[in-house]
C-alpha positions as CSV (number, residue, x, y, z in Angstrom):
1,X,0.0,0.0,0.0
2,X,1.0,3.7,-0.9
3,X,2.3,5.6,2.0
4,X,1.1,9.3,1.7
5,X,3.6,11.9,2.7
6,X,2.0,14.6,4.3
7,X,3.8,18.2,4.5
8,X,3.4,21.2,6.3
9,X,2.0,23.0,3.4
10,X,0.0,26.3,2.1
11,X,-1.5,27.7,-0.7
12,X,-1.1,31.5,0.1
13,X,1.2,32.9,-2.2
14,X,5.1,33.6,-0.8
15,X,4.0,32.3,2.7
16,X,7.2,30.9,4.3
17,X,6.9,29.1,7.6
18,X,8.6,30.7,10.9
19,X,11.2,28.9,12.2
20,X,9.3,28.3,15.7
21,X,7.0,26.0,13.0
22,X,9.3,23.8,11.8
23,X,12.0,21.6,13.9
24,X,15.4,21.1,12.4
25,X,15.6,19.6,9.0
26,X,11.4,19.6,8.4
27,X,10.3,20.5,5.0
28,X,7.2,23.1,4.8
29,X,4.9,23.1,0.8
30,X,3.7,26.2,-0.7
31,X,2.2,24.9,-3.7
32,X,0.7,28.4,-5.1
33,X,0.4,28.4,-8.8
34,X,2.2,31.4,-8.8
35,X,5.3,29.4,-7.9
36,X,6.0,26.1,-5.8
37,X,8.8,25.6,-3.0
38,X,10.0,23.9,-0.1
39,X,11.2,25.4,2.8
40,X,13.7,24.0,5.4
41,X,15.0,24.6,8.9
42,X,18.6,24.4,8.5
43,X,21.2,23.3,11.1
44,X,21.5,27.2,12.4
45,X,17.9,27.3,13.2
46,X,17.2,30.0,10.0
47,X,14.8,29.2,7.1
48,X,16.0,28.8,3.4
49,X,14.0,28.5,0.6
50,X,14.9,24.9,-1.2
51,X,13.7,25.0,-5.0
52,X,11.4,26.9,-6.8
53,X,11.2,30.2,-8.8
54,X,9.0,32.7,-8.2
55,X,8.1,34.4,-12.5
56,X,6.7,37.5,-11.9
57,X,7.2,41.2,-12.6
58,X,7.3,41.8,-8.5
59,X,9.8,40.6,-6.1
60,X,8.3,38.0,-3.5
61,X,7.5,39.4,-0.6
62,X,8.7,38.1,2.7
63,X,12.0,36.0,0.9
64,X,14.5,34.1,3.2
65,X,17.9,33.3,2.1
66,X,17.9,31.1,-1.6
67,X,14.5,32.2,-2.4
68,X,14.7,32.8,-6.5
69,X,13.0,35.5,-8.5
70,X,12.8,35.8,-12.0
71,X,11.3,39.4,-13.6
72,X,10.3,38.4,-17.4
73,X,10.8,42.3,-18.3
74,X,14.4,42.5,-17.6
75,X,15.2,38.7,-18.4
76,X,17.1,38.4,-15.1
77,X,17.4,35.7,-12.6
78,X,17.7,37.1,-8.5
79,X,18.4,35.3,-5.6
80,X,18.0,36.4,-1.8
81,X,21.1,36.5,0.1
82,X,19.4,36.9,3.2
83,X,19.5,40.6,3.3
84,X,19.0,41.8,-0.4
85,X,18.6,40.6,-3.9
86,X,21.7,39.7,-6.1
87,X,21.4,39.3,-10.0
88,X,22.5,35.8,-11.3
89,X,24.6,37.3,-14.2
90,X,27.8,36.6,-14.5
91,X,29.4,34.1,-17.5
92,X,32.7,33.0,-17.3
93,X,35.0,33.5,-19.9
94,X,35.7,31.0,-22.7
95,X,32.6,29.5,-21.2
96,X,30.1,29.9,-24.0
97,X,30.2,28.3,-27.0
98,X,28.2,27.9,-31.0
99,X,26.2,25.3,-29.2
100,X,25.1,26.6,-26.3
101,X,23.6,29.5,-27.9
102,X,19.8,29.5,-28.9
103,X,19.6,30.9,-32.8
104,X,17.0,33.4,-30.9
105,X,19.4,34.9,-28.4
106,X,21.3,38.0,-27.7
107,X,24.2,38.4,-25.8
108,X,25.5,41.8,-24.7
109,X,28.8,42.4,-26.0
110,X,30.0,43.8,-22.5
111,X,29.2,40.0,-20.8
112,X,31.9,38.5,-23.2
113,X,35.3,38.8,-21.6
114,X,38.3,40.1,-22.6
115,X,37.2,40.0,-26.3
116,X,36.4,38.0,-29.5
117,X,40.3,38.1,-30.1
118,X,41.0,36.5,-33.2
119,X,37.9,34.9,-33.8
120,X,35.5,35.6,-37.1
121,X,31.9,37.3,-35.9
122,X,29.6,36.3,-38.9
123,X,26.0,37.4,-38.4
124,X,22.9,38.6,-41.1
125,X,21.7,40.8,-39.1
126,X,22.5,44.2,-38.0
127,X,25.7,44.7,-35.7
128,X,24.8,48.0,-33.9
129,X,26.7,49.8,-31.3
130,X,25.8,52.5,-28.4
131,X,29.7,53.2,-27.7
132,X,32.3,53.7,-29.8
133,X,33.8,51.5,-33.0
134,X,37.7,51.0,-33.8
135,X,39.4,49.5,-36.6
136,X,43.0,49.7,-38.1
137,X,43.5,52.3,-40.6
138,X,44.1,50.1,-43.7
139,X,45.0,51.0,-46.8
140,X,43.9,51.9,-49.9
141,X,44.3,48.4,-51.6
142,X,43.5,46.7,-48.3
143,X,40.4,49.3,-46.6
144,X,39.9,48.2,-43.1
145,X,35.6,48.5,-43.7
146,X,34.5,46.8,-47.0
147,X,31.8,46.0,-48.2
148,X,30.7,42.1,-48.9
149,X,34.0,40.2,-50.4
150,X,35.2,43.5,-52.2
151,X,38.7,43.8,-49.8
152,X,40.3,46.6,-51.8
153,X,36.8,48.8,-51.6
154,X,35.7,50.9,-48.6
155,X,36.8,53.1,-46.1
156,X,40.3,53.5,-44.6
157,X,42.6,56.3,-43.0
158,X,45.7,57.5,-44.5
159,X,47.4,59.0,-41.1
160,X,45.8,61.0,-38.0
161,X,42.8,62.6,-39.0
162,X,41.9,61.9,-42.3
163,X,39.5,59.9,-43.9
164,X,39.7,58.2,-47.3
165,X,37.9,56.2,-50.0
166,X,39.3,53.5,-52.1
167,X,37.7,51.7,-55.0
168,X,39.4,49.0,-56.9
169,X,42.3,48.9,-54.7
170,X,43.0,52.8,-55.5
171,X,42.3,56.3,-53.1
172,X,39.5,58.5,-54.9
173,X,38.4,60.8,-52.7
174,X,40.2,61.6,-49.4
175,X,39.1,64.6,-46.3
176,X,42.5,65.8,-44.6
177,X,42.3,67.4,-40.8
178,X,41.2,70.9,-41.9
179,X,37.8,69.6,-43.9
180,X,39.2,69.9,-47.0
181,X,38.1,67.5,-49.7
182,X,40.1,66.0,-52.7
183,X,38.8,63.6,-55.3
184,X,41.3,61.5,-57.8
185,X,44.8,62.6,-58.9
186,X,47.4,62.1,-56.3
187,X,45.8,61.3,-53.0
188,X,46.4,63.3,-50.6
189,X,49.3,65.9,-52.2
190,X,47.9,66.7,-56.0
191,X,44.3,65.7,-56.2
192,X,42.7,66.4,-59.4
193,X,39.9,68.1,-57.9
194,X,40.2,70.5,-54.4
195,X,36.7,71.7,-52.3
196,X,38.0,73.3,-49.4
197,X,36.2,74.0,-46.1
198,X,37.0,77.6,-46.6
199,X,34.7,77.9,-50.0
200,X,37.3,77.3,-52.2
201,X,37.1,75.0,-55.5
202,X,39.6,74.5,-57.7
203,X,39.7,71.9,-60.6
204,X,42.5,70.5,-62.6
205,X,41.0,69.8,-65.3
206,X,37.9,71.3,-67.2
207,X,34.4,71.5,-65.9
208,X,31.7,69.7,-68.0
209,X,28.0,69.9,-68.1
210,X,25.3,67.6,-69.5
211,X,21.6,67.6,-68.9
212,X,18.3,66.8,-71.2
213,X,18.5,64.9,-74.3
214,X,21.7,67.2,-75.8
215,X,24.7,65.7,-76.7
216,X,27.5,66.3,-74.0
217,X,29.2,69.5,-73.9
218,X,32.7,69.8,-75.4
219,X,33.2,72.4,-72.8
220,X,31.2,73.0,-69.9
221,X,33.4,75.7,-68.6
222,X,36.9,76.5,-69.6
223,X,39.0,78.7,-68.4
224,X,41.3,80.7,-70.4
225,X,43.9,83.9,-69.8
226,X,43.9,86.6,-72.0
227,X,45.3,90.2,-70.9
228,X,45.7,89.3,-67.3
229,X,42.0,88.5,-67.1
230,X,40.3,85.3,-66.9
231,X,37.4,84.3,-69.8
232,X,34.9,82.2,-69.0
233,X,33.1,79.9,-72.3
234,X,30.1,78.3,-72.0
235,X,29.2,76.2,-75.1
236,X,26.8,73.5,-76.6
237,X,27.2,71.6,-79.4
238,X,24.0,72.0,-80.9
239,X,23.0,75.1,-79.2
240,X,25.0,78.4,-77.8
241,X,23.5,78.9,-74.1
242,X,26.5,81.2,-73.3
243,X,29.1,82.6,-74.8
244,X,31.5,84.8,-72.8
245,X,34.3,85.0,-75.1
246,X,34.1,89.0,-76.6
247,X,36.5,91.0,-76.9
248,X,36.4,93.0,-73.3
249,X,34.2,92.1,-70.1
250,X,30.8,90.6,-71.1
251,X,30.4,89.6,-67.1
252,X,32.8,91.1,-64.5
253,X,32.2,90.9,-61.3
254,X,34.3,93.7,-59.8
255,X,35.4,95.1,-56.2
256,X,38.7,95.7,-54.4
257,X,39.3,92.8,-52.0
258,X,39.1,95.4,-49.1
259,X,35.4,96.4,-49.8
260,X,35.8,100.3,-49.8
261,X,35.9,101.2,-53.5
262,X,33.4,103.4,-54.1
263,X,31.6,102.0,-56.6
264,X,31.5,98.3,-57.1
265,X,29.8,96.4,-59.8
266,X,28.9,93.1,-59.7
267,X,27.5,92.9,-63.1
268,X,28.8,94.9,-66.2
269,X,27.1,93.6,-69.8
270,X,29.5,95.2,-72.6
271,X,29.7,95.3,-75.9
272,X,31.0,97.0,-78.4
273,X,31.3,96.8,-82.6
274,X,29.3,98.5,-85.4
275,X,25.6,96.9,-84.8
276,X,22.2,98.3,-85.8
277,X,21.1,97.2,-82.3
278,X,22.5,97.4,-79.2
279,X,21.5,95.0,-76.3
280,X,23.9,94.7,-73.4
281,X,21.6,92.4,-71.5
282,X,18.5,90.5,-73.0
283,X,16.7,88.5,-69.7
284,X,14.2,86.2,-72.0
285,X,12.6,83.8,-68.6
286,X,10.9,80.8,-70.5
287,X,8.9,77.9,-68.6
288,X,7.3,74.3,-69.6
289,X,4.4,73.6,-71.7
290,X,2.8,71.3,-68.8
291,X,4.0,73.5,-65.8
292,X,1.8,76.2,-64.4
293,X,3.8,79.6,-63.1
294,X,2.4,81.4,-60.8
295,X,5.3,84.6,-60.6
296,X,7.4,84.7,-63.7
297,X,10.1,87.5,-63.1
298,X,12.8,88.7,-65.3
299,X,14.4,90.4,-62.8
300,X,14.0,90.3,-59.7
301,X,15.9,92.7,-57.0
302,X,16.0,91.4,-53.3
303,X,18.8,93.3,-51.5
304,X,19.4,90.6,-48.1
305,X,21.7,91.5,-45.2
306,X,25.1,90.3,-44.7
307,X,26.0,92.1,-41.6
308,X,26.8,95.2,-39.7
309,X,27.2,97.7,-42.6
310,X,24.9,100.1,-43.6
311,X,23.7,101.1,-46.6
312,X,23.1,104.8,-47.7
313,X,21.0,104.7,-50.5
314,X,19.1,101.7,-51.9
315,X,18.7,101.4,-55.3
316,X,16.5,98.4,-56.5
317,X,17.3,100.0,-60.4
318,X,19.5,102.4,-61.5
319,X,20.3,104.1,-64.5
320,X,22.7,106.9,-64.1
321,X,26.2,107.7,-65.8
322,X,28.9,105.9,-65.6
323,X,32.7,107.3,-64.8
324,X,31.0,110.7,-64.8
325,X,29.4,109.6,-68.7
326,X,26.0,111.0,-68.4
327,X,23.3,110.7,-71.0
328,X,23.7,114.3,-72.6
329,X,27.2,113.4,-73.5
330,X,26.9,110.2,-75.5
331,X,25.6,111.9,-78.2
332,X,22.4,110.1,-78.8
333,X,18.9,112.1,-80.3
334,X,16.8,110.3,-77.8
335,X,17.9,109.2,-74.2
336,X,15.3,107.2,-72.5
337,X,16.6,105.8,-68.7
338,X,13.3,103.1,-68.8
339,X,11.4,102.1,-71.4
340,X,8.3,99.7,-71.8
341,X,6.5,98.3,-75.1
342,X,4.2,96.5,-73.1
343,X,0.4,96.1,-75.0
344,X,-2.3,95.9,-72.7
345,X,-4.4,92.7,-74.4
346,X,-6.2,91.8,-70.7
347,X,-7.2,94.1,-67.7
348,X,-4.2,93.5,-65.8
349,X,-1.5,94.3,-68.4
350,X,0.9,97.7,-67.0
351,X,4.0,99.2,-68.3
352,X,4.3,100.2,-64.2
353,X,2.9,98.7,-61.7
354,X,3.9,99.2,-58.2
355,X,2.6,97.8,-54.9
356,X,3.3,98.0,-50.9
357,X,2.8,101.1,-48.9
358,X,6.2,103.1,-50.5
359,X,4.8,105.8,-52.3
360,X,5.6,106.1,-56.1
361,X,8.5,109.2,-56.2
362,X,9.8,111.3,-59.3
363,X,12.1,114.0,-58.6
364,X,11.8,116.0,-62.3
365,X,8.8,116.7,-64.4
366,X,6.8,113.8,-65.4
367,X,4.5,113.6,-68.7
368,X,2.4,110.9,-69.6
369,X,1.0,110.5,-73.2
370,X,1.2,113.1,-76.0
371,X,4.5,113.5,-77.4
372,X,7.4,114.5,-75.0
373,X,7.0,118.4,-76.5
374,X,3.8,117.8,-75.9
375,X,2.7,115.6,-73.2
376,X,-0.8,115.5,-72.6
377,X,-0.4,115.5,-68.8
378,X,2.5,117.2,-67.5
379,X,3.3,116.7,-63.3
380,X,5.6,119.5,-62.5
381,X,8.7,119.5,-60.1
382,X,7.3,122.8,-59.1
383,X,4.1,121.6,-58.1
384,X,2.4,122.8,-61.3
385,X,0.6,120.4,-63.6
386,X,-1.6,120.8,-66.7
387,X,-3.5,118.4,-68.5
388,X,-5.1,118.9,-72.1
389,X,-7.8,116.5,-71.6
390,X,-10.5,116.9,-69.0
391,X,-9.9,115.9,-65.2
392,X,-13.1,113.8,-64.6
393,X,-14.1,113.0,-60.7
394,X,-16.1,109.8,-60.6
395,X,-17.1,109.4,-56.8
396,X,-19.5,112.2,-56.3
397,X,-18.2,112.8,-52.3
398,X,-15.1,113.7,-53.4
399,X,-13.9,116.9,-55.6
400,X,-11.4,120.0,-56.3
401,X,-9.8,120.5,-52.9
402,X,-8.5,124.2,-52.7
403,X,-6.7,126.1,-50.0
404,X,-7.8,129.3,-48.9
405,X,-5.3,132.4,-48.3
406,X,-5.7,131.4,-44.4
407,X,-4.9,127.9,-44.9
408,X,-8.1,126.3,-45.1
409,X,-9.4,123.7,-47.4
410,X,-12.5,123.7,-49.2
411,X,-14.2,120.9,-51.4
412,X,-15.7,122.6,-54.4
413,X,-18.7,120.0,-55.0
414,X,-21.2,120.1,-58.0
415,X,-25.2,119.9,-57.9
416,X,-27.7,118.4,-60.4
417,X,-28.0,121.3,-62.0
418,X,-24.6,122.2,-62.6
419,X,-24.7,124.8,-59.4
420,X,-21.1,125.2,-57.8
421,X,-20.5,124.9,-53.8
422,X,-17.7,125.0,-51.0
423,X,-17.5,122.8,-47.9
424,X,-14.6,122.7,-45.6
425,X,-12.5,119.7,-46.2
C-alpha cells in the first residue's frame, strides 16, 4: 500500500513558515500556482527556501535566504542572500560556445570577456553599437571596412585625422584634418579636384556639363587667360546657351578685395562693334508647356543683409552715368533711362505697376501721353501740372480741394443742375 507523505503546506502565495513551525531539517509546501517551494530549517535554526522560482514582474515578498525570482521584463534571474537581492549574471569566460547558444538569443557584448580576439563574428543581421567603434586604418588596396568580399573597396585612413575612400584597390576621394576634400589625382598631395572648407574649388581639369537629351558638352566651362584676365566659355554643341568670349568684359564681377571702392559692380554687360542694335543684357525667362507659373520674373531685386554695414542709398534700379558719362554726352537724339513696349491685351496688363505702402517718387517733371514736346499731362517739379484733356471725378463725395489764403481747405462739389458749392475739407 502507498504511503502518503503529508507536509506542512500552504497555498497562500510567498507564505514561508517561521522557524518556531518547523524543527530542524522539516520541509514546509507552498504549492501556489504562482510558484512552488520547499522550505527547510537548517542546522542554524534560520529558514532557506529549497527550490522553486517565483516568475513575476514583483519581487516575493517576505524572501529568506535562496528564495529565487525571476522578472520576465528584464530577463534576469535574482536570488535572496538573506539581506537583499543579487542578479545571477555573470558568465565565465571561454565558457560559452556555438552550441550553447539559442539561434534566438542575444548576448550583450559587454558579458563576453576580454574580447572576440581572433575569432571571425559572422552574423545577417545588424551589428549596432551605443559606444564607440575601432578599426585599423588600412590601406587603400587593403580598406579596413569593405563591403561584402570586395577587400580593396571601402573606407580606410591615411594617417591621423583623415579619412579616405578606395575603390578597386586605389584612393578616390580623401578629407585631410582641416575639412578639405580632394577627389582622384594624387591622394592626398595633388588631387585632381580640391573643395576646401573655406569655399574654395579648384579643378584640374575642365568643368563639363550635360543635362536633357543634348549631346555632352565639349566644354562646360573653360578657363582661359587673356590680358591678365580670366574668360569664362560656356558652349553647346548643338545650341549656344552662353558665350563669354568677346572681346572686353561681357560679365565682371568687380570690387577691391578690401570692400571700400566706391563703386563696385557686380555685373557689367559690354559690348562693343558697329551693330544696328544694341543689347547689353537681354533676360528672356521661359517655362514648360505642362507646368503652371504662378510669378514669372525677369528680374528680380532682393537686396538681403550680410552684416553690420549700412547702406546709404538703396537702389533696387538704376540708371545713371557711368565714370562721370551721363546721357547728354553720348551723343544720342533720344535718351530714355526706362522704357516699356508692353500692350495691354487683358485688364491687368501695365507698363508700371507698383505695390506696398512706398509711395511712387519722381524728382523731375513727369509727362504721360502726347509727345514728350507735348505731353498731354505734365506733373511739375514745381508743383504745377496741366492736363489737355478733361480731369473727370467719378465718386460724387469727393472733388477739387483748394486752399484758402488762411490755410483752409474747401471741397468745391457740383449739384444736379450744374450749381457750384464749397464745404470745408
Amino acid at each position: 500500500m502507498a504511503v502518503q507523505l503529508i507536509l506542512k503546506n500552504s497555498s497562500v502565495e510567498d507564505r514561508r513558515p517561521t522557524a518556531a513551525q518547523l524543527t530542524t531539517g522539516e520541509l514546509a509546501l507552498n504549492y501556489n500556482e504562482e510558484g512552488a517551494f520547499l522550505s527547510c530549517k537548517d542546522s542554524a535554526g534560520n529558514i532557506q527556501q529549497v527550490g522553486g522560482v517565483k516568475i513575476a514582474e514583483a519581487a516575493p515578498s517576505a524572501p529568506v535566504e535562496q528564495t529565487l525570482w525571476f522578472q520576465p521584463s528584464t530577463r534576469e534571474l535574482r536570488v535572496y542572500n538573506g539581506s537583499s537581492w543579487a542578479v545571477v549574471s555573470d558568465i565565465l569566460p571561454d565558457s560559452i560556445v556555438n552550441a550553447d547558444i539559442n539561434s534566438a538569443a542575444a548576448i550583450a557584448g559587454t558579458k563576453i570577456s576580454p574580447d572576440f580576439g581572433s575569432q571571425a563574428v559572422t552574423t545577417t543581421g545588424l551589428i549596432s553599437a551605443d559606444g564607440k567603434v575601432s578599426f585599423p586604418l588600412g590601406t587603400a588596396a587593403l580598406p579596413s571596412l569593405y563591403p561584402g568580399s570586395d577587400t580593396n573597396t571601402g573606407i580606410y585612413s591615411p594617417g591621423a585625422n583623415q579619412v579616405a575612400i578606395s575603390t578597386n584597390g586605389t584612393g578616390r576621394l580623401f578629407v585631410d584634418s582641416s575639412g578639405d576634400v580632394g577627389i582622384g589625382g594624387t591622394l592626398p598631395s595633388s588631387p585632381n579636384i580640391s573643395l576646401n572648407a573655406n569655399g574654395l574649388g579648384e579643378f584640374g581639369g575642365g568643368v563639363k556639363l550635360t543635362g536633357g537629351n543634348r549631346s555632352t558638352i565639349s566644354n562646360g566651362i573653360t578657363q582661359r587667360t587673356f590680358s591678365g584676365e580670366g574668360v569664362l566659355d560656356f558652349t553647346v554643341s548643338d545650341e549656344v546657351k552662353m558665350s563669354l568670349n568677346l572681346a572686353g568684359d561681357a560679365v565682371r564681377v568687380s570690387g577691391t578685395t578690401t570692400g571700400t571702392d566706391s563703386t563696385g559692380v557686380a555685373l557689367r554687360p559690354v559690348i562693343g562693334g558697329t551693330h544696328a542694335t544694341h543689347t547689353s543684357l537681354i533676360i528672356r525667362p521661359s517655362y514648360g508647356s505642362t507646368s503652371n507659373v504662378t510669378d514669372l520674373y525677369a528680374v528680380a531685386v532682393r537686396p538681403r543683409s550680410k552684416g553690420s554695414a549700412t547702406i546709404t542709398n538703396n537702389y533696387g534700379y538704376h540708371v545713371g552715368p557711368d565714370g562721370g558719362v551721363g546721357f547728354a554726352t553720348l551723343g544720342s537724339a533720344t535718351n530714355i533711362g526706362y522704357y516699356s513696349d508692353v500692350d495691354q491685351t487683358t485688364g491687368n496688363d501695365y507698363n508700371f505697376y507698383a505695390e506696398g505702402s512706398a509711395p511712387s517718387y519722381f524728382k523731375g517733371s513727369t509727362s504721360i501721353g502726347g509727345t514728350s514736346a507735348s505731353p498731354n499731362i505734365s506733373l511739375n517739379a514745381d508743383g504745377s501740372a496741366t492736363f489737355a484733356g478733361d480731369i473727370t471725378c467719378t465718386n460724387n463725395s469727393k472733388g477739387l480741394i483748394l486752399k484758402s489764403p488762411d490755410g483752409t481747405s474747401f471741397r468745391l462739389s457740383v449739384a444736379n443742375d450744374g450749381t457750384l458749392s464749397a464745404s470745408a475739407a
